[in-house]
C-alpha positions in Angstrom: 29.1 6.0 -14.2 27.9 4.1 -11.4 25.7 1.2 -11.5 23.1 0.1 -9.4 21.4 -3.0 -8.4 17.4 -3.0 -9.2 14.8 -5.2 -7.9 10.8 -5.5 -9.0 9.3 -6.6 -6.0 5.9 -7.8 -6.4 3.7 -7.1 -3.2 0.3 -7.7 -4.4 -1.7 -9.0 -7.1 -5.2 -8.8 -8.6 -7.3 -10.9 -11.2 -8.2 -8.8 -14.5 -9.6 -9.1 -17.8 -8.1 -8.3 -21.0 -10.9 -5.9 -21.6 -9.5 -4.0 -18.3 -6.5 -3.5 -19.7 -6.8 -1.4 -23.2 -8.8 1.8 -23.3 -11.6 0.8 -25.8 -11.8 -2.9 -24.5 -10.2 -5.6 -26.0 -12.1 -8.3 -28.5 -10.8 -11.1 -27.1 -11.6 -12.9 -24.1 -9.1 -13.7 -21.3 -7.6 -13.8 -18.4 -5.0 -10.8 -17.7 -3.9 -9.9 -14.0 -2.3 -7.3 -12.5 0.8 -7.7 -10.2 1.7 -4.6 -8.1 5.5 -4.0 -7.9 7.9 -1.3 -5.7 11.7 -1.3 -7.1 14.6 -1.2 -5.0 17.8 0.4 -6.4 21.1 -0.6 -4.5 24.7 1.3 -5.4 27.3 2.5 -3.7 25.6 6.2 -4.4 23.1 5.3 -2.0 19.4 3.1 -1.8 16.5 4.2 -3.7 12.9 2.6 -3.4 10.7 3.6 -6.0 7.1 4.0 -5.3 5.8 2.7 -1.3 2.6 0.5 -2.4 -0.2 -0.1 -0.1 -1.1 -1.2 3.2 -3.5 -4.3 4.7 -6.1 -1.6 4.9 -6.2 0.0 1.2 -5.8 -3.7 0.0 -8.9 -4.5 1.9 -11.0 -1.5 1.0 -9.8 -2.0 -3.2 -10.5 -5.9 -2.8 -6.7 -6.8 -3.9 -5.0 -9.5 -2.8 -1.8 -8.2 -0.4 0.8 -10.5 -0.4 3.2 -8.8 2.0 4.0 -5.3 2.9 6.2 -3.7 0.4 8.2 -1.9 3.3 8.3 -5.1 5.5 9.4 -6.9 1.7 13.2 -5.0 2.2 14.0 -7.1 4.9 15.1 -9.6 3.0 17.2 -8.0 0.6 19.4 -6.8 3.7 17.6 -3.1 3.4 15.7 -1.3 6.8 13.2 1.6 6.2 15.6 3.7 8.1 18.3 2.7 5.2 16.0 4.2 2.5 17.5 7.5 1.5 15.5 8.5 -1.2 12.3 6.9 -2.4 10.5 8.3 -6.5 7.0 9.0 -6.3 5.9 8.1 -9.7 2.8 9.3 -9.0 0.5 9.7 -6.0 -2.0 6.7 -7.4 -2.9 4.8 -4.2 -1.0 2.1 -5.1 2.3 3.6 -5.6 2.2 6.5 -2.9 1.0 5.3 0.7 2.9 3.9 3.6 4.9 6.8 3.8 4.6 7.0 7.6 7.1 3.6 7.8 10.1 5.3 5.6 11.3 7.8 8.5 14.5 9.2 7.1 13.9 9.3 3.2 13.3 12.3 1.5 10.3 11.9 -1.4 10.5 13.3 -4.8 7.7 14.0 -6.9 6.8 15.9 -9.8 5.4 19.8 -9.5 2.6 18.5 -11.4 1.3 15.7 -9.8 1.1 17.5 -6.5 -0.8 20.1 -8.3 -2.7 17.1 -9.8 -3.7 15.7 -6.7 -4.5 18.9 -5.0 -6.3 20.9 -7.4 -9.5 21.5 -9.2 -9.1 18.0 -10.9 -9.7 16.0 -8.1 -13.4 17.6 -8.2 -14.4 14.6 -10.1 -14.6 10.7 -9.3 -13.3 9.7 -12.6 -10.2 11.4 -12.0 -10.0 10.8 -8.2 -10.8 7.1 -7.7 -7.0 5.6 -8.3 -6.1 8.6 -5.1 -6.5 8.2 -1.6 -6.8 11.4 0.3 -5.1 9.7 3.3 -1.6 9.4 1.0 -1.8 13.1 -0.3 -2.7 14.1 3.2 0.3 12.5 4.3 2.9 13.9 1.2 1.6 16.7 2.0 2.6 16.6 6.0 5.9 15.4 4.6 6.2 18.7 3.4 6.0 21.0 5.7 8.7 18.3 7.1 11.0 19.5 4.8 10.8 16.2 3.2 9.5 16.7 -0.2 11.9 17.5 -3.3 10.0 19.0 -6.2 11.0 18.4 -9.5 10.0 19.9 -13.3 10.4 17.9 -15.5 13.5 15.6 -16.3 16.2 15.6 -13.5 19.0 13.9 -12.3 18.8 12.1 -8.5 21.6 10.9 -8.4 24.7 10.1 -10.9 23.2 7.2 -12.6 19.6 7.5 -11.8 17.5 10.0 -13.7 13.8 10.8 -13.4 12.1 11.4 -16.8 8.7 13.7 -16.7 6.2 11.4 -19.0 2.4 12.3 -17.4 -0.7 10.6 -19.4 -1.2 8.3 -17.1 -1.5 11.1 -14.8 -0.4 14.6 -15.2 2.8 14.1 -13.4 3.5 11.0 -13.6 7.6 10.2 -13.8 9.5 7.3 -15.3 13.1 5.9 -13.8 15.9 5.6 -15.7 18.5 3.9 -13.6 22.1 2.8 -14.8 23.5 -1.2 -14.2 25.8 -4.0 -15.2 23.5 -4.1 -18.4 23.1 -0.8 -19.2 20.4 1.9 -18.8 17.1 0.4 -17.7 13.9 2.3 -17.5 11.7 1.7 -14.7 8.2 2.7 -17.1 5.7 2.6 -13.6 2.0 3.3 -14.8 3.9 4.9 -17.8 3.1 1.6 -19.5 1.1 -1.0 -17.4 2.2 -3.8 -19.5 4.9 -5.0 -22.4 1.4 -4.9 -24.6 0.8 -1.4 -24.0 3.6 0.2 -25.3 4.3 -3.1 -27.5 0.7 -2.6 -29.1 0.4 1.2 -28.9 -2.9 0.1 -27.1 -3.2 2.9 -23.9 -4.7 1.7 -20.5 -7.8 2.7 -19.7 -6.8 4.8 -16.7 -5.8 7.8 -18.4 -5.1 12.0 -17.9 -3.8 12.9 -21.6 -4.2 10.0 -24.1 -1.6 11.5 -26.5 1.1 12.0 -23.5 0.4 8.6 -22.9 1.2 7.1 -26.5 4.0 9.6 -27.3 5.6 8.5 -23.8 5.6 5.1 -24.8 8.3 6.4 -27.4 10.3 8.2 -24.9 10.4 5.0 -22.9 12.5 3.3 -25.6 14.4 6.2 -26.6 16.0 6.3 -22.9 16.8 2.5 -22.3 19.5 0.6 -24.1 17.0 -1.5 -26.0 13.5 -2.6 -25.9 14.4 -5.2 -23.4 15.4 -2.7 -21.3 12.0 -1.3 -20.4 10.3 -2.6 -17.4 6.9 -1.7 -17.1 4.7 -1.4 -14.1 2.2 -4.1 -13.9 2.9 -6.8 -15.7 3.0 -10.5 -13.9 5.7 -11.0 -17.2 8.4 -9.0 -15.6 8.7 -12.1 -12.9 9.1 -14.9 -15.7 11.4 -12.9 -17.8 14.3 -11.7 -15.7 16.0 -13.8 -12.9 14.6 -14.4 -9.3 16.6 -13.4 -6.4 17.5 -16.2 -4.7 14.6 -18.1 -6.2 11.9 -15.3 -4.7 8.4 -15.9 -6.3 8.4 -12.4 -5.8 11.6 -10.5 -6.3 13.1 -10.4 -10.0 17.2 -9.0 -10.7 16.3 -6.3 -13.5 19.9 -5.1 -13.8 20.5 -8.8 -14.7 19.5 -10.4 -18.5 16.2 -11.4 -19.0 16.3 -14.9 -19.3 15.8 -16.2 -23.6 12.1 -16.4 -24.4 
């Protein structure tokens, strides 16, 4: 089985409460930010990018605090945009899906229902259409008729030791990565769980499509790694004090390394 290098590179970050985080609120008081990761996988089967982030503009209009471009952030792990082959759409959230327009040979592959999701009578209502921006479904949607979208439903393989898991909650079609390394499987969770505490806790985010998709997939999310510590989730500042920096990056944590001992 191949493995694969995998890299959580943080590009932005913004301040939270605790009370952000859980749906229901949270009694305590307290600080609890949100860091916003893309993860590069590096094998000999090819280079992966999962999820494209945001640009200067999106980062101004959402008030978060952009701390490079997350294209421009592969440079220094030796990786162009015309290297990326392949790039996951987790889902179309404006924070995973834009900058599309800078990735000029990959091919994107998303879920049959989150397209759906983001096209459809849903998106009739702000609630469930704030996290989009029309400008990156616009744009998957141009990459389309392109030829440059790959469909998937459900679970699917992308490549020999990379597999895309079908989890939604968070948004109808939202898709986990499970990707194979030195260490074993790790699963890339995205917006499956924001933080260790959601899926730790059994506590959802607040942000949600299907509440019991969301809590059942917190299940399949350890079911598919080789342990607990082998779930990464999407948000959390943790992942960066828990596993090895590359090359002593404040930015860029080694996933398919060990975490370091608490």
């Amino acid at each position: 089985m191949p493995e694969y290098e995998v890299y959580a590179i943080r590009y932005a970050r913004m301040p939270r409460q605790r009370r952000d985080n859980f749906l229901g609120g949270d009694p305590h008081d307290g600080d609890m930010p949100m860091d916003f990761f893309v993860w590069l996988l590096r094998g000999a089967e090819g280079i992966v990018l999962v999820d494209t982030g945001f640009n200067a503009e999106m980062a101004r209009r959402r008030r978060r605090e952009l701390i490079h471009c997350p294209i421009e952030a592969l440079a220094p792990l030796g990786v162009r945009p015309e290297d990326v082959q392949h790039v996951v759409l987790t889902h179309l959230h404006y924070d995973h899906a834009g900058n599309l327009d800078r990735l000029p040979r990959a091919r994107f592959h998303v879920q049959d229902a989150e397209m759906e999701y983001a096209t459809g009578r849903c998106m009739c209502f702000e609630p469930l259409r704030h996290a989009y921006a029309a400008e990156d479904v616009v744009a998957l949607v141009r990459r389309v008729y392109e030829d440059r979208v790959v469909f998937h439903d459900g679970d699917s393989a992308l490549l020999p030791g990379i597999e895309l898991l079908k989890i939604g909650g968070h948004t109808k079609g939202l898709q986990a990565v499970r990707v194979h390394t030195a260490r074993g499987w790790v699963v890339l969770a995205s917006d499956a769980s924001h933080y260790y505490e959601n899926m730790g806790a059994g506590r959802p985010f607040p942000i949600v499509y299907n509440t019991a998709e969301m809590i059942s997939g917190y299940a399949r999310l350890l079911g598919a790694a080789q342990s607990r510590a082998h779930v990464v989730p999407g948000h959390d500042p943790e992942v960066l004090e828990r596993y090895p920096r590359w090359r002593e990056s404040p930015h860029v944590a080694a996933l398919h390394l060990p975490p370091r001992e608490p």
